[in-house]
N, CA, C and O atoms as a Maestro MAE file, in Angstrom:
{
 s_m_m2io_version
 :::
 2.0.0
}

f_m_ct {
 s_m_title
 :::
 protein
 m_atom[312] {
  # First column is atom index #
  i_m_mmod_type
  r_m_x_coord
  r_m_y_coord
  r_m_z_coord
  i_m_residue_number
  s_m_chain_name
  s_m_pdb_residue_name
  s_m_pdb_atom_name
  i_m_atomic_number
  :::
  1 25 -23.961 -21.265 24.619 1 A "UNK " " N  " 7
  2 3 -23.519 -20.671 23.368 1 A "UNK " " CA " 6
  3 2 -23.142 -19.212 23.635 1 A "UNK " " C  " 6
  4 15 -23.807 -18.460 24.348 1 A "UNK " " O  " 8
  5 25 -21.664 -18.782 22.800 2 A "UNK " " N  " 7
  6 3 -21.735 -17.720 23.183 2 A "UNK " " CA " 6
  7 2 -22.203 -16.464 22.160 2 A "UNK " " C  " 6
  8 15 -22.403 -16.603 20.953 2 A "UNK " " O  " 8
  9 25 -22.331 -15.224 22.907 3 A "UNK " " N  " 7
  10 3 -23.447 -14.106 22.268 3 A "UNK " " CA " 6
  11 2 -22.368 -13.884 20.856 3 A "UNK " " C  " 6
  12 15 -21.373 -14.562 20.599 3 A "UNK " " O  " 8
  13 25 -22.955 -12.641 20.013 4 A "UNK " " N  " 7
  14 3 -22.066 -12.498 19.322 4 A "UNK " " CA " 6
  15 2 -21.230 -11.333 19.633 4 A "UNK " " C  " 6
  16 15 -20.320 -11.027 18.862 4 A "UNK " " O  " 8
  17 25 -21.539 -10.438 21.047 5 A "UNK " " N  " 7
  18 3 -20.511 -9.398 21.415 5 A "UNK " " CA " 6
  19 2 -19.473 -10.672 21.947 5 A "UNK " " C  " 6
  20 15 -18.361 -10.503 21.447 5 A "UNK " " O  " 8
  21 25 -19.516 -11.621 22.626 6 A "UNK " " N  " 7
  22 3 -18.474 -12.641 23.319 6 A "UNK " " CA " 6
  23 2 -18.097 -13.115 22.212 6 A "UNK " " C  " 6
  24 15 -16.914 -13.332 22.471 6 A "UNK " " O  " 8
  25 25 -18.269 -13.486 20.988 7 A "UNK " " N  " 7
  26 3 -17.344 -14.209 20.584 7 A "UNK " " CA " 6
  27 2 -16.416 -12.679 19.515 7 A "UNK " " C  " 6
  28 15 -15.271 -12.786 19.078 7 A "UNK " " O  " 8
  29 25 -17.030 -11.815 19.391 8 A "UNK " " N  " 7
  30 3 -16.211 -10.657 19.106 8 A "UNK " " CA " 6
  31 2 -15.373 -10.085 19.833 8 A "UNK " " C  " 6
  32 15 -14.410 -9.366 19.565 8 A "UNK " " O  " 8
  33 25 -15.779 -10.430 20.723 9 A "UNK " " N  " 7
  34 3 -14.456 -10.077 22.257 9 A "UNK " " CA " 6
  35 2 -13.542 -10.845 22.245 9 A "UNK " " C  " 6
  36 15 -12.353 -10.546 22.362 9 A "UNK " " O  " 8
  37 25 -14.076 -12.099 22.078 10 A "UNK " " N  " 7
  38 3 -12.750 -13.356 22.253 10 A "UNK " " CA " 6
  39 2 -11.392 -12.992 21.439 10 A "UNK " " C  " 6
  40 15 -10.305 -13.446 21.795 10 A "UNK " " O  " 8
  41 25 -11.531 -12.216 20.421 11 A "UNK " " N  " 7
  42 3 -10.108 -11.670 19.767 11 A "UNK " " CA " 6
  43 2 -9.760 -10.279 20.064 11 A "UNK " " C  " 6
  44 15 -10.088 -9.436 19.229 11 A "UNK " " O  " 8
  45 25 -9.000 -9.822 21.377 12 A "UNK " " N  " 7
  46 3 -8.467 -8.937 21.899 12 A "UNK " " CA " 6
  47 2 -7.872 -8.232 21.181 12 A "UNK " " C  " 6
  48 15 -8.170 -7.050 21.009 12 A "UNK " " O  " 8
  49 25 -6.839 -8.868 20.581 13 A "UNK " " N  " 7
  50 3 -5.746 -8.402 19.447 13 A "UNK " " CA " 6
  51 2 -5.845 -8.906 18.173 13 A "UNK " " C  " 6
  52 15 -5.075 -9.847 17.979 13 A "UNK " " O  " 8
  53 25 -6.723 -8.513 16.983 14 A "UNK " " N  " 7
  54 3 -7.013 -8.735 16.127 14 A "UNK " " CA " 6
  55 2 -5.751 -9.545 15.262 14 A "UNK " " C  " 6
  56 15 -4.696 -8.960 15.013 14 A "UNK " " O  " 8
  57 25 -5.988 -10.853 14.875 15 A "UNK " " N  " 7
  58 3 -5.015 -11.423 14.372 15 A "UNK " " CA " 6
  59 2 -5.036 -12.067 12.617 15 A "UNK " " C  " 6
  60 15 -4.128 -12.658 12.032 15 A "UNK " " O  " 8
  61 25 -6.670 -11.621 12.012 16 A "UNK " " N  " 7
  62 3 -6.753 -11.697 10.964 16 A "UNK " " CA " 6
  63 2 -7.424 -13.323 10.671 16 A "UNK " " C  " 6
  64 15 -7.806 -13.723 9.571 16 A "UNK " " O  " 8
  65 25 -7.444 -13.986 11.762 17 A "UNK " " N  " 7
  66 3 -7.811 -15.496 11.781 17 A "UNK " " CA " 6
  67 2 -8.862 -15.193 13.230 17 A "UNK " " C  " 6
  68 15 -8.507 -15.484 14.372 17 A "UNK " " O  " 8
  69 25 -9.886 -14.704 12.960 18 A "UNK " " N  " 7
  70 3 -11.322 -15.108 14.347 18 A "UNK " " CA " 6
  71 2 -10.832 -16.604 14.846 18 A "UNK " " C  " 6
  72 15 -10.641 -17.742 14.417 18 A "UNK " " O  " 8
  73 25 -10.765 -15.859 15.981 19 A "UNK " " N  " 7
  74 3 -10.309 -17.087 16.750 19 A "UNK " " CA " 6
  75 2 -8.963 -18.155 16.819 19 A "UNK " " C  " 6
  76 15 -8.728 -19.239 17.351 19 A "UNK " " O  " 8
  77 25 -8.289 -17.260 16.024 20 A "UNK " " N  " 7
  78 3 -7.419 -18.341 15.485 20 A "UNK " " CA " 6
  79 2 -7.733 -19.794 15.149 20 A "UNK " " C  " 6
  80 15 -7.706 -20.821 15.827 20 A "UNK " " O  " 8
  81 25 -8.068 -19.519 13.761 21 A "UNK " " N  " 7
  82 3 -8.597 -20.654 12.780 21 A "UNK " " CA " 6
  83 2 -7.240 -21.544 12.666 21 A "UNK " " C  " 6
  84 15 -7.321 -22.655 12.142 21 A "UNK " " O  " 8
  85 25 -6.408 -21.225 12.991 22 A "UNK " " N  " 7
  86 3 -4.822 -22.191 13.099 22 A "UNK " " CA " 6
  87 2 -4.348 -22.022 13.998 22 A "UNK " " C  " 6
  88 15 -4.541 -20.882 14.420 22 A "UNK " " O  " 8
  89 25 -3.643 -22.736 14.704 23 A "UNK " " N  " 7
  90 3 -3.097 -22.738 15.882 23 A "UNK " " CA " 6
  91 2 -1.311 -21.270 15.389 23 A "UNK " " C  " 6
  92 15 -0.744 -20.999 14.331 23 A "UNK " " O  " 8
  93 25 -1.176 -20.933 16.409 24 A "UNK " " N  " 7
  94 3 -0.113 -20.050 15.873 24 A "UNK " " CA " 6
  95 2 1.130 -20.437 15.636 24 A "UNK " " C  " 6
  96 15 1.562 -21.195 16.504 24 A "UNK " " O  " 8
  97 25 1.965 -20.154 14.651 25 A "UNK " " N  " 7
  98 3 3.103 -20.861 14.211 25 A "UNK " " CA " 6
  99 2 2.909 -22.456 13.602 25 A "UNK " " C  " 6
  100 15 3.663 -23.427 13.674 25 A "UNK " " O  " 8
  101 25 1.705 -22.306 13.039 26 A "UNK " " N  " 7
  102 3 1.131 -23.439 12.141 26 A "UNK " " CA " 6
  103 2 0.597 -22.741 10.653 26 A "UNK " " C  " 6
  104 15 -0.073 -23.324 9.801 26 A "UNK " " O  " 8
  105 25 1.138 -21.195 10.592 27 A "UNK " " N  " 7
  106 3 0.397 -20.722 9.319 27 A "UNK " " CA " 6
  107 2 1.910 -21.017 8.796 27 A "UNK " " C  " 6
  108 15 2.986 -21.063 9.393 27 A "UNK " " O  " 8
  109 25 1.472 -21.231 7.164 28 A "UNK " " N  " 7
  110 3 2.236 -21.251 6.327 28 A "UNK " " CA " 6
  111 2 2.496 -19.617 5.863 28 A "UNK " " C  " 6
  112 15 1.707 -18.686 5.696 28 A "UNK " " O  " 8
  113 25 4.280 -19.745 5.711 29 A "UNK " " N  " 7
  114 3 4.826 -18.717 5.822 29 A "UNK " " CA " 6
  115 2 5.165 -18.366 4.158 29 A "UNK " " C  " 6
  116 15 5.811 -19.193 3.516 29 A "UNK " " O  " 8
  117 25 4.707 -17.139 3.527 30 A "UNK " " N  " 7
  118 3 4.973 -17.018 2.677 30 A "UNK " " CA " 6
  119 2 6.187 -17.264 1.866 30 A "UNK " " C  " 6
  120 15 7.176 -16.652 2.270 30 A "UNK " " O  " 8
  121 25 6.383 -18.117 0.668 31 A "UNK " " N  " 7
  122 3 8.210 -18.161 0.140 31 A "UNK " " CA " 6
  123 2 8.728 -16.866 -0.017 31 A "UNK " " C  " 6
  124 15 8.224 -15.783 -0.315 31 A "UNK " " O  " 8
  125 25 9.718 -17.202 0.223 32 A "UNK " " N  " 7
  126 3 11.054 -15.736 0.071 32 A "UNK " " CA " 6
  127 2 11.177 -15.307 -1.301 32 A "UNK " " C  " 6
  128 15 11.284 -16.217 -2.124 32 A "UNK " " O  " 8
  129 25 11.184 -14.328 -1.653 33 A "UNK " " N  " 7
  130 3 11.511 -13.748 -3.030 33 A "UNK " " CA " 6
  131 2 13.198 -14.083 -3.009 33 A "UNK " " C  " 6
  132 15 13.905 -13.967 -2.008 33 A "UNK " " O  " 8
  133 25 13.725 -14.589 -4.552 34 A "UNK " " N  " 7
  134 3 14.570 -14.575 -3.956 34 A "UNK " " CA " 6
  135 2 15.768 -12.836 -5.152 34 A "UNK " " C  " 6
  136 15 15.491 -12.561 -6.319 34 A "UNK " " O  " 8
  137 25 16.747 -12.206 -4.446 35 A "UNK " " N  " 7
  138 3 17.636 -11.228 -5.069 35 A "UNK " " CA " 6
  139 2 16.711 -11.092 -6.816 35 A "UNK " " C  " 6
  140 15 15.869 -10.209 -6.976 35 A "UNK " " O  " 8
  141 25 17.046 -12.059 -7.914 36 A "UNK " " N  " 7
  142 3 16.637 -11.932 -9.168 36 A "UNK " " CA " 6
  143 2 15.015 -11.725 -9.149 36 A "UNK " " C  " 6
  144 15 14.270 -10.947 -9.746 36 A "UNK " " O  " 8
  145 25 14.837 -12.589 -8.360 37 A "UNK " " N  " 7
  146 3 12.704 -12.103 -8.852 37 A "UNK " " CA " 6
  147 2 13.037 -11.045 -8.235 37 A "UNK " " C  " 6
  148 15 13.464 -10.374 -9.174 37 A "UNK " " O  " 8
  149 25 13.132 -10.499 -7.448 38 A "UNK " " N  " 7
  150 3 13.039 -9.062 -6.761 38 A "UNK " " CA " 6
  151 2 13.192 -7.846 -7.805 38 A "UNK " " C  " 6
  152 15 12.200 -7.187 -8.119 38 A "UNK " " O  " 8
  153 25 14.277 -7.611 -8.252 39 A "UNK " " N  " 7
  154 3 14.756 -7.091 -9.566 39 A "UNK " " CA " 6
  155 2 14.224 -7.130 -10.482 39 A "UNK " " C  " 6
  156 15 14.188 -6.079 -11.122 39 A "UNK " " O  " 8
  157 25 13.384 -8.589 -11.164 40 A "UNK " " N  " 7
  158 3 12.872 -8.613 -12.122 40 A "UNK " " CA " 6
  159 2 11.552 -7.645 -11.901 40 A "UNK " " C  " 6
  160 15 11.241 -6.930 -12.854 40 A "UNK " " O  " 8
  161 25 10.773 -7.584 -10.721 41 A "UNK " " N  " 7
  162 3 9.586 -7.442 -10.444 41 A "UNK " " CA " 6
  163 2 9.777 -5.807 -10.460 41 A "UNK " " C  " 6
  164 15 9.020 -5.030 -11.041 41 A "UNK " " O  " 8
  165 25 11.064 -5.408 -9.627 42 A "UNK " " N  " 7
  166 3 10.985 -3.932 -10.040 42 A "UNK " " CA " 6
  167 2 11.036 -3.353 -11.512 42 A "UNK " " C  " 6
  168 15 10.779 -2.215 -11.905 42 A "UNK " " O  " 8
  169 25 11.354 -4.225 -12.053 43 A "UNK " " N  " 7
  170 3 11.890 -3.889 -13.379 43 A "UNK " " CA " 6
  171 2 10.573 -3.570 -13.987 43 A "UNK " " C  " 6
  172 15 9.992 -2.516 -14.248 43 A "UNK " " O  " 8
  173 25 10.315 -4.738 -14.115 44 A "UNK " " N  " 7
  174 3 8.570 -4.879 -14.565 44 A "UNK " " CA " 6
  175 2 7.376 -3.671 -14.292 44 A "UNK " " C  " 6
  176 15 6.526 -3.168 -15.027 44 A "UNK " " O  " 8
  177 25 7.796 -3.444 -12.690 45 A "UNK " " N  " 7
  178 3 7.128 -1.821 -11.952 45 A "UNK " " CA " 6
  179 2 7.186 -0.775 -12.779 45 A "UNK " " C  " 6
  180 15 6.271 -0.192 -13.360 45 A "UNK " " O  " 8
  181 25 8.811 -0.506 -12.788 46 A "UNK " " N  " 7
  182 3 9.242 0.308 -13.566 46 A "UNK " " CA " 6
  183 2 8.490 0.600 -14.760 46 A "UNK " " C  " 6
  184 15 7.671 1.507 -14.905 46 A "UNK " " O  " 8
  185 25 8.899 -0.365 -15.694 47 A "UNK " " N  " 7
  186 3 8.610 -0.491 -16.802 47 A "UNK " " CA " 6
  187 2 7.216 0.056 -17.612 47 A "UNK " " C  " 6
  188 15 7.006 0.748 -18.609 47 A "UNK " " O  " 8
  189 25 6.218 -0.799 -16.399 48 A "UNK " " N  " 7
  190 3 4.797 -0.027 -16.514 48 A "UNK " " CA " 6
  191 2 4.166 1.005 -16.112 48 A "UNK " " C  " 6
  192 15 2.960 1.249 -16.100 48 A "UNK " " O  " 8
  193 25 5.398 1.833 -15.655 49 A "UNK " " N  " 7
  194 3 5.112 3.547 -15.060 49 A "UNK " " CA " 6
  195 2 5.735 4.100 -15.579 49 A "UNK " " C  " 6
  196 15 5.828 5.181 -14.997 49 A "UNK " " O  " 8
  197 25 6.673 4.071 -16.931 50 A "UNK " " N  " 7
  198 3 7.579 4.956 -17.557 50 A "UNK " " CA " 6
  199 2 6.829 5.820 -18.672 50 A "UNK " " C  " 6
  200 15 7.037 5.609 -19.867 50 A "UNK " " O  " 8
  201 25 6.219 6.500 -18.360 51 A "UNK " " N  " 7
  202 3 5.169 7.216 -19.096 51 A "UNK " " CA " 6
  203 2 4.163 7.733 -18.593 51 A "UNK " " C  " 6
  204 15 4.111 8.961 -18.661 51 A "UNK " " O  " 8
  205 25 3.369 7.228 -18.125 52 A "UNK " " N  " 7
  206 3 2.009 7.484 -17.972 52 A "UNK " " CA " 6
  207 2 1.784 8.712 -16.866 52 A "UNK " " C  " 6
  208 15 2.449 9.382 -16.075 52 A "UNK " " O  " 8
  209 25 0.419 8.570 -17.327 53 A "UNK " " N  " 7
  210 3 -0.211 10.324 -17.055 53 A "UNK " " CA " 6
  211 2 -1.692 9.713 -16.842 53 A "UNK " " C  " 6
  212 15 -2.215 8.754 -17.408 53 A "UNK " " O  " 8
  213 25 -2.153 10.496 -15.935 54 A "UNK " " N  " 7
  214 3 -3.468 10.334 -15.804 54 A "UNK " " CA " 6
  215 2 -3.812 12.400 -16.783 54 A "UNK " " C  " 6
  216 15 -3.487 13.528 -16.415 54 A "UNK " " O  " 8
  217 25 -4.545 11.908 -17.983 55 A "UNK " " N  " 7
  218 3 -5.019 13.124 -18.336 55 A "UNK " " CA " 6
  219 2 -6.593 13.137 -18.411 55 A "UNK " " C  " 6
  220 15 -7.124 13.454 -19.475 55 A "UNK " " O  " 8
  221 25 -7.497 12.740 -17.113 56 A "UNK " " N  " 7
  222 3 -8.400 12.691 -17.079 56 A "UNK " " CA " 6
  223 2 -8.838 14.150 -16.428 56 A "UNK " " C  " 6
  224 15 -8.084 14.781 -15.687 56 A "UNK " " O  " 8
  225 25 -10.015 14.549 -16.765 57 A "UNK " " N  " 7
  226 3 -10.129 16.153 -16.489 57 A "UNK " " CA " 6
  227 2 -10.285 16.052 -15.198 57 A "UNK " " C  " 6
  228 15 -10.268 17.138 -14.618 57 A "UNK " " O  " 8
  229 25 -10.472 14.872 -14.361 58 A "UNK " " N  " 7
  230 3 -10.294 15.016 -12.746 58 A "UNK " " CA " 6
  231 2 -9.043 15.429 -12.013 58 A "UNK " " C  " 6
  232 15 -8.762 16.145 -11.053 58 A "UNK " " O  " 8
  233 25 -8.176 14.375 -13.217 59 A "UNK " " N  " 7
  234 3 -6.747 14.711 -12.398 59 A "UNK " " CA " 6
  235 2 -6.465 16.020 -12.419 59 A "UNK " " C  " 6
  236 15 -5.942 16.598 -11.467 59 A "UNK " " O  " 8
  237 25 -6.973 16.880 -14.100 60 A "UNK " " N  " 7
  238 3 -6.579 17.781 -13.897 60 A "UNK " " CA " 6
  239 2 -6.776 18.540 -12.749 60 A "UNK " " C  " 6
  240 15 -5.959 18.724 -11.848 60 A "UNK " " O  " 8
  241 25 -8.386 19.149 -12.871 61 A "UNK " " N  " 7
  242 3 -8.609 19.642 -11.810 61 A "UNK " " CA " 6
  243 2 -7.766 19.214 -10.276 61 A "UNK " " C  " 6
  244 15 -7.620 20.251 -9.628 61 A "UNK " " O  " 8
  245 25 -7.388 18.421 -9.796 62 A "UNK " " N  " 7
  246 3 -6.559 17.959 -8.730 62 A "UNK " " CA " 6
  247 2 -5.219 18.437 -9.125 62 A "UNK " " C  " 6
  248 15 -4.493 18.957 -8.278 62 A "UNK " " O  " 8
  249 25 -4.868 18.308 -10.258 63 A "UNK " " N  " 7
  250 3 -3.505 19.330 -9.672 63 A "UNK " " CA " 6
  251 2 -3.437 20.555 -9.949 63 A "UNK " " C  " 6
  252 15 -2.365 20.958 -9.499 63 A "UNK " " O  " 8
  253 25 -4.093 21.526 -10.535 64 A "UNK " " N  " 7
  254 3 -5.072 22.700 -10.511 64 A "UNK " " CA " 6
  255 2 -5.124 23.304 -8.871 64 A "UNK " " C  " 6
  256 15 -4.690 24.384 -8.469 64 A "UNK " " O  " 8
  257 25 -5.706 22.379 -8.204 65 A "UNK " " N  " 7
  258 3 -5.800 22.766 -7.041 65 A "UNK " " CA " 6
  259 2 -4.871 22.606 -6.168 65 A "UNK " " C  " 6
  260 15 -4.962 23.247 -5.121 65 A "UNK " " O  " 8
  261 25 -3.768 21.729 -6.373 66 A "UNK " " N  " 7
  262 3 -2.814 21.164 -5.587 66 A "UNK " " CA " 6
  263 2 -1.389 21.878 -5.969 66 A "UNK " " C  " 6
  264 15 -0.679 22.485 -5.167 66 A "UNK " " O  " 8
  265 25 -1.179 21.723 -7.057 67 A "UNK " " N  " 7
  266 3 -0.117 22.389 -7.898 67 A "UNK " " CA " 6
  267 2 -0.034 24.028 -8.287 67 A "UNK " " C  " 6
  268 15 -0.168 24.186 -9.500 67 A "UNK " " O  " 8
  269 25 0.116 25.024 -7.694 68 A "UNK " " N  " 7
  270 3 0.629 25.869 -7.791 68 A "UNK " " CA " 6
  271 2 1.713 26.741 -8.243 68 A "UNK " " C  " 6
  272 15 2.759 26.668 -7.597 68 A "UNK " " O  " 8
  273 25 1.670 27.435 -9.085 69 A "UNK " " N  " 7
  274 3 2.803 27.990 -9.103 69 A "UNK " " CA " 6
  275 2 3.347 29.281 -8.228 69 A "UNK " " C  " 6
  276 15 2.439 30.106 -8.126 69 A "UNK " " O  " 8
  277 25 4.232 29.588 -7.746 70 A "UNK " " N  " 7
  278 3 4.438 30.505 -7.140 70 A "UNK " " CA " 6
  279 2 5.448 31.391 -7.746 70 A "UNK " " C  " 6
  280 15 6.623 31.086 -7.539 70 A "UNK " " O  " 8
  281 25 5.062 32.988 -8.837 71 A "UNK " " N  " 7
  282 3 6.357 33.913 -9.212 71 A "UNK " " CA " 6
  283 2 6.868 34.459 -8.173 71 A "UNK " " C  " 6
  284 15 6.214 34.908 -7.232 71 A "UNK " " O  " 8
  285 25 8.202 34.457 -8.284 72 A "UNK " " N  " 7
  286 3 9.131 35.055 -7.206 72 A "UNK " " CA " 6
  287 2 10.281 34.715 -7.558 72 A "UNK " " C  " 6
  288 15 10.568 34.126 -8.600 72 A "UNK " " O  " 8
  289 25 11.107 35.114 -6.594 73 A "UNK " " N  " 7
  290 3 12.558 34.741 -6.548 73 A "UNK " " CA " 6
  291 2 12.934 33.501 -6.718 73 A "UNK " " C  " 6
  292 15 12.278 32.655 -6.110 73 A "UNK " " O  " 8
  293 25 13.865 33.126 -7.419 74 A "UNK " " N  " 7
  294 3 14.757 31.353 -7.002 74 A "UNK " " CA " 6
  295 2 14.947 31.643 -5.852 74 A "UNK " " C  " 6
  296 15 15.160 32.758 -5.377 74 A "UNK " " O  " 8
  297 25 14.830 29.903 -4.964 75 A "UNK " " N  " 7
  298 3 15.649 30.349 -4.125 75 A "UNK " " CA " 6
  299 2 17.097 30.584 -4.321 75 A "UNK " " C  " 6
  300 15 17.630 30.688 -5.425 75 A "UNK " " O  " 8
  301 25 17.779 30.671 -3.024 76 A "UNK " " N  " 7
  302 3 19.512 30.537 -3.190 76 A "UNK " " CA " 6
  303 2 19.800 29.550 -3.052 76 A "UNK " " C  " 6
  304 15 19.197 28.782 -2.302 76 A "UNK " " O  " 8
  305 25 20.991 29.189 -3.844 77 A "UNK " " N  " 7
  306 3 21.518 28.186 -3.974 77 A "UNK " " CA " 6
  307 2 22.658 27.471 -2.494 77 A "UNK " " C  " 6
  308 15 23.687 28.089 -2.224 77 A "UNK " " O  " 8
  309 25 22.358 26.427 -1.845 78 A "UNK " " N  " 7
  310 3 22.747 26.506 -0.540 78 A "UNK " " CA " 6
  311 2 23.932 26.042 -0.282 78 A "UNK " " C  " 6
  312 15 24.369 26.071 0.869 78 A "UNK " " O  " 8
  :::
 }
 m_bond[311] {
  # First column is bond index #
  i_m_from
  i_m_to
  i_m_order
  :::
  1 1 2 1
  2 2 3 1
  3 3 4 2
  4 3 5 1
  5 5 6 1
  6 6 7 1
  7 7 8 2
  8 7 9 1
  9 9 10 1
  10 10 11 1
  11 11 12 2
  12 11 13 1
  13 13 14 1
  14 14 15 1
  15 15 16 2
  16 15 17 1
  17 17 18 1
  18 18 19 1
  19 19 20 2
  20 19 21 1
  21 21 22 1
  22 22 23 1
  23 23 24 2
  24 23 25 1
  25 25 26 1
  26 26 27 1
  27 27 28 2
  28 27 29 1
  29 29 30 1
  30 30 31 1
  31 31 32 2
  32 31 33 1
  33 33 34 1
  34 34 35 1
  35 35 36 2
  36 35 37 1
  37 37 38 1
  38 38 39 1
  39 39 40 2
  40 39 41 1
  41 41 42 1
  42 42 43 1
  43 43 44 2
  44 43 45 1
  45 45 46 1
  46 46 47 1
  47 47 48 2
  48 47 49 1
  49 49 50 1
  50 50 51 1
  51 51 52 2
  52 51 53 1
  53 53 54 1
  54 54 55 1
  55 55 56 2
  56 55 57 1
  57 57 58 1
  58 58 59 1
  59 59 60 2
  60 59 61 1
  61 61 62 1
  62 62 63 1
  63 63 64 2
  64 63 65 1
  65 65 66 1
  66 66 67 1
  67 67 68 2
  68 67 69 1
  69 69 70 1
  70 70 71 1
  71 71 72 2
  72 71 73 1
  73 73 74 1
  74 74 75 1
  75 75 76 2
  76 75 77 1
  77 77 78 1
  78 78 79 1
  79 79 80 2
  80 79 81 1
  81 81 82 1
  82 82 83 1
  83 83 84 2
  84 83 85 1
  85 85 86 1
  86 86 87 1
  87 87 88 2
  88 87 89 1
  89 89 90 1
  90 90 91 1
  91 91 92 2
  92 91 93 1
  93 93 94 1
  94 94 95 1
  95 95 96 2
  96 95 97 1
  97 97 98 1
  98 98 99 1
  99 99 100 2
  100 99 101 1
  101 101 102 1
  102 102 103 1
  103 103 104 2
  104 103 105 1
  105 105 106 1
  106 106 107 1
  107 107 108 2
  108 107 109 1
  109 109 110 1
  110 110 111 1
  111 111 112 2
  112 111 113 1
  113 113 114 1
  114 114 115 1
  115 115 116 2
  116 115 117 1
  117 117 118 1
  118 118 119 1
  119 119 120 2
  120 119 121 1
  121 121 122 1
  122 122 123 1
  123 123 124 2
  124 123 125 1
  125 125 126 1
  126 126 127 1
  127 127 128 2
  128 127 129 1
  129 129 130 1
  130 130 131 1
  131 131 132 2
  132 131 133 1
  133 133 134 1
  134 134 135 1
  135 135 136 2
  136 135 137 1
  137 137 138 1
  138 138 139 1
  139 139 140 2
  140 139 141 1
  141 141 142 1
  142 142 143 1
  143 143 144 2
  144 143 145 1
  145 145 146 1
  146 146 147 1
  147 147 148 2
  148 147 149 1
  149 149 150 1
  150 150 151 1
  151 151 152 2
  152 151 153 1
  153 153 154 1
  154 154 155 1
  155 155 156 2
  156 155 157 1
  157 157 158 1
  158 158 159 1
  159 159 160 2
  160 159 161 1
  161 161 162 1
  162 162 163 1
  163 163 164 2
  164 163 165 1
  165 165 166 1
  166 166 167 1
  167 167 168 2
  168 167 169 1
  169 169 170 1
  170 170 171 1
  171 171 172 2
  172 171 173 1
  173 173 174 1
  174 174 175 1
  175 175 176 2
  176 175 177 1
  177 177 178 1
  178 178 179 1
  179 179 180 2
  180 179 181 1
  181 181 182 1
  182 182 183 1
  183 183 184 2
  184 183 185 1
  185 185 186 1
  186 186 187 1
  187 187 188 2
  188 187 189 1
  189 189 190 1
  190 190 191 1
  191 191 192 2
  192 191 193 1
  193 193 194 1
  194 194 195 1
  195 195 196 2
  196 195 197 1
  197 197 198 1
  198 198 199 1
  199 199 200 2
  200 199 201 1
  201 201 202 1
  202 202 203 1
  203 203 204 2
  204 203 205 1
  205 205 206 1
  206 206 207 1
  207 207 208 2
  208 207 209 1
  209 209 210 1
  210 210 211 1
  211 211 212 2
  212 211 213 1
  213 213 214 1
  214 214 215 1
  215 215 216 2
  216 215 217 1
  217 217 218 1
  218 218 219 1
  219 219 220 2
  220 219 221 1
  221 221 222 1
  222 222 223 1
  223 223 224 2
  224 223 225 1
  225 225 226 1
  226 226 227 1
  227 227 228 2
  228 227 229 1
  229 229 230 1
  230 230 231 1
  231 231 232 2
  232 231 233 1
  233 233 234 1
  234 234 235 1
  235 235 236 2
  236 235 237 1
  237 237 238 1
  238 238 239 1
  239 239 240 2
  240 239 241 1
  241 241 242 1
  242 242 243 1
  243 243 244 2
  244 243 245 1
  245 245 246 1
  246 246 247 1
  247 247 248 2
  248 247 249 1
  249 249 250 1
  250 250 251 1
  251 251 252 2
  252 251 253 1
  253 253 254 1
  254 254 255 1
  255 255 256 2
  256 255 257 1
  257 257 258 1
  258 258 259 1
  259 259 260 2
  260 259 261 1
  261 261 262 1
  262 262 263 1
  263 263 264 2
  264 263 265 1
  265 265 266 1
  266 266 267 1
  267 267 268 2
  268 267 269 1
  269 269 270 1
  270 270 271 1
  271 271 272 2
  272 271 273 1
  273 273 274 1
  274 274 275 1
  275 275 276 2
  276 275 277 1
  277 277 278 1
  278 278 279 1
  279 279 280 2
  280 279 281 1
  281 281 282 1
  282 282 283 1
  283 283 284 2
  284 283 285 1
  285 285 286 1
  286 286 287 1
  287 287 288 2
  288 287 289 1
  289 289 290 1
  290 290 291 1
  291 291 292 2
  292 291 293 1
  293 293 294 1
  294 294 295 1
  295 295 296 2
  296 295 297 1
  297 297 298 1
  298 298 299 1
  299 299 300 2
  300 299 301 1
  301 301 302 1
  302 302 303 1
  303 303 304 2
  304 303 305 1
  305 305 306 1
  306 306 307 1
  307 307 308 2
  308 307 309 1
  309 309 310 1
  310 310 311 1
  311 311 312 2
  :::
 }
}
């Protein structure tokens, strides 16, 4: 029987299947999106980010710290 450092070794190149639980080019390959779901799905993305704000006093603080303003010059226009 082997230890459990040997059978943790046995996968060199981590392939997400220990041991390869399927032989390779026997996994089922995800279906293709096809042009319209694609679109639809961005749409949908879209759709549910056209607004929103995190106004939780964390975020604030995070862009508080992140977000700066700097007075000065514009730059020039290039």
């Amino acid at each position: 029987m082997n230890t459990a450092y040997e059978r943790l070794m046995a996968e060199s190149v981590p392939t997400g299947t220990f041991g390869h639980a399927l032989p390779p080019g026997q996994r089922a390959a995800p279906p293709a999106w096809t042009p319209e779901e694609q679109a639809q799905h961005l749409a949908d993305l879209t759709a549910a980010l056209v607004g929103w704000h995190d106004h939780s006093e964390r975020a604030e603080q995070k862009r508080d710290r992140h977000l700066r303003l700097v007075h000065g010059q514009a730059p020039e226009a290039a």
